[in-house]
N, C-alpha and C positions, 0 to 999 in steps of 0.2 A: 519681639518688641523691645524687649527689657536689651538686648545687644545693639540695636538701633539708636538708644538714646546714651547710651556708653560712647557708640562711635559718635554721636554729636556731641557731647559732652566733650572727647577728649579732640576731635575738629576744633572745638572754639574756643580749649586752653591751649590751643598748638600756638597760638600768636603770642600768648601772655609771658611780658619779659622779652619778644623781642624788639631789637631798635626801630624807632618809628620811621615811617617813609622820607628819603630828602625830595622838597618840595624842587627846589632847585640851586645851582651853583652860579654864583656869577663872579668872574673873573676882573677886574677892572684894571687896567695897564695905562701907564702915561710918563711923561717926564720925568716926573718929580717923584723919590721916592716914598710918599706915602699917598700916591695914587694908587701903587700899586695893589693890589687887596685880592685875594679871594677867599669869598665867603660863601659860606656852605647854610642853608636854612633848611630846616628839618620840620614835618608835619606835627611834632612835638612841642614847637612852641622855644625852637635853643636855636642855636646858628653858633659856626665856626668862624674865628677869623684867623683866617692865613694858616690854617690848620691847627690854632692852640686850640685852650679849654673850650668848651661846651660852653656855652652861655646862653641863660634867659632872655628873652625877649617878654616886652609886654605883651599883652591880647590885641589892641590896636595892628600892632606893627606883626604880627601872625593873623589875621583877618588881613591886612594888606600885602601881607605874601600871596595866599591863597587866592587873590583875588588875581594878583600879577599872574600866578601859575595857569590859569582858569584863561586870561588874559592872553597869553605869550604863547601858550601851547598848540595853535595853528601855525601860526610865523616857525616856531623852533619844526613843528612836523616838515616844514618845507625847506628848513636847514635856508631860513632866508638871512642874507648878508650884506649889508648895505654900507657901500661903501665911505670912506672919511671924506668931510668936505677939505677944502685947503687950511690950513692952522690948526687940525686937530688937536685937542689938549687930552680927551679922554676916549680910550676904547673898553667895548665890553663883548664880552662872551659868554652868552649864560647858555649851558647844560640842564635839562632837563628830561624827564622817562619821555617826552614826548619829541627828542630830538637836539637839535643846538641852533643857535641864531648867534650874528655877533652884527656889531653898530659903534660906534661914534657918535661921541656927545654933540659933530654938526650933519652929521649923516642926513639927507634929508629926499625921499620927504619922511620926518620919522615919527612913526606911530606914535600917539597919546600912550597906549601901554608902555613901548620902550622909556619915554621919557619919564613914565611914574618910575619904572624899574631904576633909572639914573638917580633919581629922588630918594628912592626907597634905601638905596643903597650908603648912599652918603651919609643917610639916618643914621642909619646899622651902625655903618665908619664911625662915626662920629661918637654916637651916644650909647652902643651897645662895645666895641670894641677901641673905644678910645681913639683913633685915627683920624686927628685932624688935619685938614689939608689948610693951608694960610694964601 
């Protein structure tokens, strides 16, 4: 008994310390040089951009990762890719455990989830990692 809760005990400090899960990666490519972006968000509540510092994110904007993650992980299982319409100005490619998908900001017809993830991201760009686009 008393070896049983030793091996549960040291099971459930095996995680403690390490790095939290990445929810997902999204790549965003286009024209202009500060379209370009990818950014990394982590179950921890930080996101990278463009591979610098770790950064916080509020609770808002990690409840609507989770939700995209939750959201986008059928489309990425099926590695779905939809193509640019004519004038594309934005692509993306988001990575995920559950796979990858990529899209264009006229791709059509394009999921409610992609177009929050378009959303989500410019957030990020903008107000977590400084990257304005004019």
């Amino acid at each position: 008994m008393r070896r049983a809760t030793i091996l549960a005990l040291a099971v459930a400090f095996a995680g403690c310390g390490s790095p939290s899960a990445d929810l997902f990666e999204v790549t965003r490519t286009g024209a202009d040089a500060k379209a370009n972006l990818t950014l990394l968000v982590s179950d921890d509540g930080s996101v990278t951009c463009n591979g610098g510092k770790r950064q916080s994110i509020e609770n808002e904007l990690l409840l609507r990762a989770r939700e995209l993650e939750r959201d986008l992980a059928e489309s990425a299982e099926l590695h779905l890719v939809l193509e640019p319409g004519q004038g594309s100005v934005l692509a993306y490619r988001v990575r995920m455990e559950a796979g990858t998908l990529a899209f264009a900001d006229n791709s059509r017809p394009l999921p409610p989830a992609f177009a929050r993830l378009s959303v989500f991201t410019k957030d990020v760009s903008e107000d977590v990692c400084g990257i304005v686009r004019r």
